[in-house]
N, C-alpha and C positions, 0 to 999 in steps of 0.2 A: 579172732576177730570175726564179727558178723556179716556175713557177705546180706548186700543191701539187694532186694530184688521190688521190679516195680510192682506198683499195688491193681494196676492192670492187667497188664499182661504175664507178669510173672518173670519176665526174664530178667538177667542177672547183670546185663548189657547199659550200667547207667552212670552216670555222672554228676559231678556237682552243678548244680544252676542257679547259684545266686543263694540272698536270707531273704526270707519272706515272714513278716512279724516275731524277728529274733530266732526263725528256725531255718537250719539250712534245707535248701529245696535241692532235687534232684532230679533230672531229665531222663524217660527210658530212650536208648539209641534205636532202641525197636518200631517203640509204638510213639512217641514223640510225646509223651504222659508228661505233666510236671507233677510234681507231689515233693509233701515231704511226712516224715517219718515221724508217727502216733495220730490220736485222732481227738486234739485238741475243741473241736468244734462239737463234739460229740458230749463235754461236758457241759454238764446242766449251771442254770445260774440261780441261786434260791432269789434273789431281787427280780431277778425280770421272772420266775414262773408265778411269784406271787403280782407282779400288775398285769400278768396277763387273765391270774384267775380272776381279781379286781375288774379287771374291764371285761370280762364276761356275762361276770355276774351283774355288773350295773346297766349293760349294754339288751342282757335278757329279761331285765324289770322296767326297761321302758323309761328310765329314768337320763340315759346320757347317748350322746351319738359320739360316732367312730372322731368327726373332729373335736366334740370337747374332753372324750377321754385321750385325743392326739395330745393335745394343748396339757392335761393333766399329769398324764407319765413322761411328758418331752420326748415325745416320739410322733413319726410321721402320722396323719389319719387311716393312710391306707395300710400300714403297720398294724394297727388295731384291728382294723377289717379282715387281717387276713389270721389272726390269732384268732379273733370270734369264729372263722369259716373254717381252719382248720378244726376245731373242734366242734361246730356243727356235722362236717362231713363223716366224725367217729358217732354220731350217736343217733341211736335207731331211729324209725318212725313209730308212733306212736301207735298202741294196737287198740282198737276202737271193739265194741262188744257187738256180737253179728245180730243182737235183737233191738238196737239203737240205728233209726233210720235217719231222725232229724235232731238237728240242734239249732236253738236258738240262743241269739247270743243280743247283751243289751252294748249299748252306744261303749264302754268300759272292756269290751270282750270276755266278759266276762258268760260263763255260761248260764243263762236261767230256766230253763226248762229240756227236757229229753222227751222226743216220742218213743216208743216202743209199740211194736206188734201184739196186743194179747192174743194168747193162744187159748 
């Protein structure tokens, strides 16, 4: 038999504490941890990572905001918001070329002209 040790602390000092979503949970005597045993949450969902890529991607063409893709997927607004920001916070800034001083940009954001320095 496997001796159960907490996912904390380590010690070996634990107990049963109740089912928490059909798994039994377990109390460390030590450190006062609840846990239980695998790491259910840790599994991926293919249906929510595809509306999360969905609302990404409609959210960064300007075309939906965080409440009509809430209303969309049946999920909170602020849900959406924070799938869009999680993966903003992964991806670089953008590297701009050191001989481009200005941009002009029309009412669309769109860019219509560069200056450069000639040398």
């Amino acid at each position: 038999m496997t001796t159960i040790v907490c996912k904390k602390c380590n010690s070996d000092k634990v107990s049963k504490n109740g089912i928490v979503r059909l798994e039994q949970r377990y109390k460390c005597k030590s450190c006062n941890h609840n846990f239980i045993i695998g790491h259910k949450r840790l599994i991926k969902n293919p249906r929510l990572e595809t509306k999360q890529a969905l609302s990404i991607i409609l959210y960064s063409l300007g075309k939906s905001s965080f409440g009509f893709l809430g209303k969309l997927f049946n999920v909170n607004r602020s849900t959406t918001y924070r799938w869009i920001r999680n993966v903003a916070e992964n991806i670089e800034e953008p590297k701009i070329s050191s001989n481009i001083k200005e941009m002009e940009f029309d009412d669309n954001s769109r860019a219509i002209a560069t200056h450069s320095i000639k040398k």
